[in-house]
C-alpha positions, -999 to 999 in steps of 0.1 A, spaced: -556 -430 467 -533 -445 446 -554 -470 419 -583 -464 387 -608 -482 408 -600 -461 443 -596 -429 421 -630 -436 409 -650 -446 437 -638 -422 460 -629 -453 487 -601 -450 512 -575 -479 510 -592 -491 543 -625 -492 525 -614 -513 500 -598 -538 520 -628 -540 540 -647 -548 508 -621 -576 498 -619 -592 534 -654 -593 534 -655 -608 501 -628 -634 509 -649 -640 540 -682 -653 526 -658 -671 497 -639 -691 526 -668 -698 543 -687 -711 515 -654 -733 502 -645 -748 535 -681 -765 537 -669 -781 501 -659 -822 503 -646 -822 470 -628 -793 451 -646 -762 443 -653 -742 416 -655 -701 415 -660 -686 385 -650 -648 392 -672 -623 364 -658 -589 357 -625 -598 370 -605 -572 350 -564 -581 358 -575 -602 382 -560 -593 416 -588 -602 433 -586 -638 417 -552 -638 429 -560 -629 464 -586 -656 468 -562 -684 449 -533 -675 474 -561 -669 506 -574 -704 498 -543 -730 489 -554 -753 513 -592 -756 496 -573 -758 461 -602 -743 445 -604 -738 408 -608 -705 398 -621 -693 363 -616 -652 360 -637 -642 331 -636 -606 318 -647 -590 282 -612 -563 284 -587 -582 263 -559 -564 276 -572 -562 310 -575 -601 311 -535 -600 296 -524 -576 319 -535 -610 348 -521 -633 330 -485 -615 327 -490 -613 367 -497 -646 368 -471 -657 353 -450 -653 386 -473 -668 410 -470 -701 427 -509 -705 423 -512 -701 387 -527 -735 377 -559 -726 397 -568 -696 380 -580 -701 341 -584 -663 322 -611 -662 300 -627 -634 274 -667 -634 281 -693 -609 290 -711 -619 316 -747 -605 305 -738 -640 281 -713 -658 290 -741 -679 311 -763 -687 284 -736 -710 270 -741 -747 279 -703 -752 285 -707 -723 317 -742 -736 328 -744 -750 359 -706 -754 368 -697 -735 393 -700 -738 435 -700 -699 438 -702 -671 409 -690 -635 423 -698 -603 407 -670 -577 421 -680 -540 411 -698 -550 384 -735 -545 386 -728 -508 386 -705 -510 359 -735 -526 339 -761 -500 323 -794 -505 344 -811 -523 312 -787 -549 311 -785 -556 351 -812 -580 351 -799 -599 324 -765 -598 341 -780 -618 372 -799 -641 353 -766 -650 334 -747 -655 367 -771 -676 385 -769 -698 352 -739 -708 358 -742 -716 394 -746 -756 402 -781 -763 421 -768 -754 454 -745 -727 442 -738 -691 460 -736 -656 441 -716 -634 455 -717 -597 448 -700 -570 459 -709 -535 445 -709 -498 460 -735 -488 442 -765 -513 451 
């Protein structure tokens, strides 16, 4: 087990990529049906390799992608990585905690799928309600939320 997040859940490498393809999956899926460009916004991203993943997995959808995390130097540490991707104009770092972040009129309704990776958990269990009702704020009418958590 080599990474924090591995370390800490106790997951295999193979469980984790299980998790990600699976995530990937139902993003792809939900992109492809998409006429016009889509937007995810990506809450709890951290660096955001996962971002990364789905901007590189998708190219062909050109999706845009808006990572939002409240670590500072997490969200710097993704944007130095960025830095030396091809993809980097689809993904758009941002500081926000996403118990709020959807109660601001500038994130409601803007996005075509909202994904929560490992963050419910990661939430005290007072706040995870709130945390929900933030997300599917920012979702457009017929938007997708997309969670995926080990602890459900």
């Amino acid at each position: 087990m080599g990474s924090t997040w591995e370390s800490y859940l106790g997951w295999t490498i193979d469980e984790k990529a299980t998790l990600e393809n699976v995530l990937l999956s139902t993003i792809e899926e939900n992109v492809a049906t998409k006429k016009e460009q889509s937007t995810i916004v990506m809450l709890g991203c951290n660096h955001g390799n996962i971002s990364r993943i789905v901007a590189n997995q998708l190219t062909r959808y050109k999706p845009r992608i808006i990572a939002i995390d409240n670590c500072v130097e997490a969200l710097r540490k993704g944007i130095v990585k960025e830095e030396t991707i091809i993809h980097r104009e689809k993904i758009s770092y941002q500081y926000g905690d996403a118990r709020k972040i959807g109660f601001h009129p500038q994130y409601q309704n803007i996005a075509d799928l909202v994904t929560l990776n490992f963050l419910p958990s990661n939430v005290p269990k007072r706040d995870q309600t709130i945390l929900f009702k933030s997300a599917v704020n920012i979702l457009k009418a017929k938007g997708k939320l997309v969670f995926v958590d080990p602890d459900p």
